[in-house]
C-alpha positions, 0 to 999 in steps of 0.5 A: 474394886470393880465389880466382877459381874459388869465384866462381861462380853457378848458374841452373839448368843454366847456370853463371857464373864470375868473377862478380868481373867481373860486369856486364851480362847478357842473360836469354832466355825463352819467355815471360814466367813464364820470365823473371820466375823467372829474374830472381828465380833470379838475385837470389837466387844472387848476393845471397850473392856481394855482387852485387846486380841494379840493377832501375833499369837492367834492362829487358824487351823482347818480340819478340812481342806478349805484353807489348803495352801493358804498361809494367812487369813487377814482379819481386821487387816492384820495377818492371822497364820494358818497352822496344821498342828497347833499346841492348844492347853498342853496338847498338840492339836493336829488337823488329821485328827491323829495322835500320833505327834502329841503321844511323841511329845507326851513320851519325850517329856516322860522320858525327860522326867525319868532322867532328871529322877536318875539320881535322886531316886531311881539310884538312891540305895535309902529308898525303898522299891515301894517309894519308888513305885510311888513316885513313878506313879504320882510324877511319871505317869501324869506326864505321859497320860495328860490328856489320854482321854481324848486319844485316838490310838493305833496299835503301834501308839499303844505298844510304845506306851505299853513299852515306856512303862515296862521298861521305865519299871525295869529301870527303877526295880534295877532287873536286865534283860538277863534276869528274864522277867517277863512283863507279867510279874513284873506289873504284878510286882508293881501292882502297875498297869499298862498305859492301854488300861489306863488310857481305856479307863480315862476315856470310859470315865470322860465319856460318862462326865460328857454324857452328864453335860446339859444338852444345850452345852456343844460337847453333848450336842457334838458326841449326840449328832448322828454322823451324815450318811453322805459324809465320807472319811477325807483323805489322810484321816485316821480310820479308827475315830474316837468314837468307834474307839469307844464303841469298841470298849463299850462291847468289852464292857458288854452293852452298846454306846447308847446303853452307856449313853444312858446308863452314864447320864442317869446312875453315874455311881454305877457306871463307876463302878462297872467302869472300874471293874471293867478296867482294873487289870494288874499284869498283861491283860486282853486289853493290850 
């Protein structure tokens, strides 16, 4: 059996290990000279160690216009495409920066989910409300929110995430619209609560895993970079960042983001647990 520690590849100052297990891989450049050596880099350090690039299967994507209009890049004389969205670990990436494709395809597989659950469960008379409950929570719900935490949402995002989970809850407890139960009882019934709670507690949670990072590791030294003051917001791109996102739920829970900075990185216990107070809302809430 080979030994895994001689399996490893150099790309620069960056080194890969278990490349036996090598599969996917995500390069980012400043430009496009950049990538393109480092494609070529790539090719060339694993060629020796029986891996070989599928060009077919890699594809470019600028968050900038330096590629607009262009379809291909060649590299290593093949033809590598040029895509404005791209499906990257189960997430559509899009190069706007926006959320709005992925949440569309996140409720689509949710809905897809509730449906193939019609029969079984939401319909069977042997079943308790509670079970039901559960299940909605433990199968639906991780389908709609994987990946939450690096959202950007607007305000029609939000509602028709909020929507799915009322009306999904309506759908398993069996009440119509003549019943006339609101929204309130209903999650308080459930002891379900909305996707804009969840989704708020999911990023409050992974800004303080990021904050935890070694400063070395590019995620930390991304959320840690002061922003140009020359820099203008290019054309299209959403007003509302992930990070003003996050400034806005760091005043709710009454402290700026380089308090929540520190305080995440130094007492992760106690950023829990003010995490979770803060995020716990059963029923409609100000957070919706």
């Amino acid at each position: 059996m080979a030994d895994r520690g001689l399996c490893r590849a150099s790309i620069g100052e960056a080194e890969v290990t278990d490349l036996d297990f090598a599969d996917d891989a995500a390069l980012l450049a400043e430009s496009l000279d950049n990538l393109v050596e480092a494609l070529e880099a790539l090719e060339m350090e694993t060629r020796p160690l029986g891996l070989q690039v599928s060009w077919t299967k890699t594809k470019v994507q600028s968050f900038d216009d330096c590629l607009a209009g262009c379809s291909a890049v060649s590299v290593c004389g093949e033809s590598v495409e040029v895509l404005d969205r791209f499906t990257y670990l189960g997430s559509v990436i899009q190069s706007s920066g926006g959320s709005d494709l992925e949440v569309d395809r996140r409720l689509g597989l949710s809905y897809g989910v509730m449906e193939s659950l019609n029969q079984a469960v939401w319909r069977c008379r042997y079943l308790s409300k509670r079970t039901k409950i559960q299940v909605f929570k433990v199968l639906v719900l991780p389908v709609m929110l994987y990946g939450a935490e690096t959202w950007t949402l607007t305000a029609s995002l939000e509602t028709r995430l909020n929507a799915f989970v009322t009306k999904s809850l309506r759908r398993i407890l069996g009440y119509r619209w003549n019943d006339f139960v609101s929204n309130h009882r209903l999650l308080q019934e459930t002891g379900v609560r909305l996707a804009t709670c969840l989704i708020r507690e999911r990023k409050l949670r992974f800004f303080g895993h990021m904050a935890r990072l070694p400063t070395h590791d590019p995620v930390y030294q991304v959320l840690s970079a002061k922003t140009p003051a020359t820099w203008k917001r290019p054309r299209g791109r959403p007003r509302a960042t992930w990070l003003n996102q996050i400034d806005g739920h760091c005043r709710e829970l009454g402290i700026g983001r380089e308090l929540a900075w520190g305080l995440a990185k130094r007492d992760p216990a106690g950023w829990r647990s003010r995490v979770n107070a803060a995020t716990r809302c059963f029923g409609v809430c100000s957070h919706t």
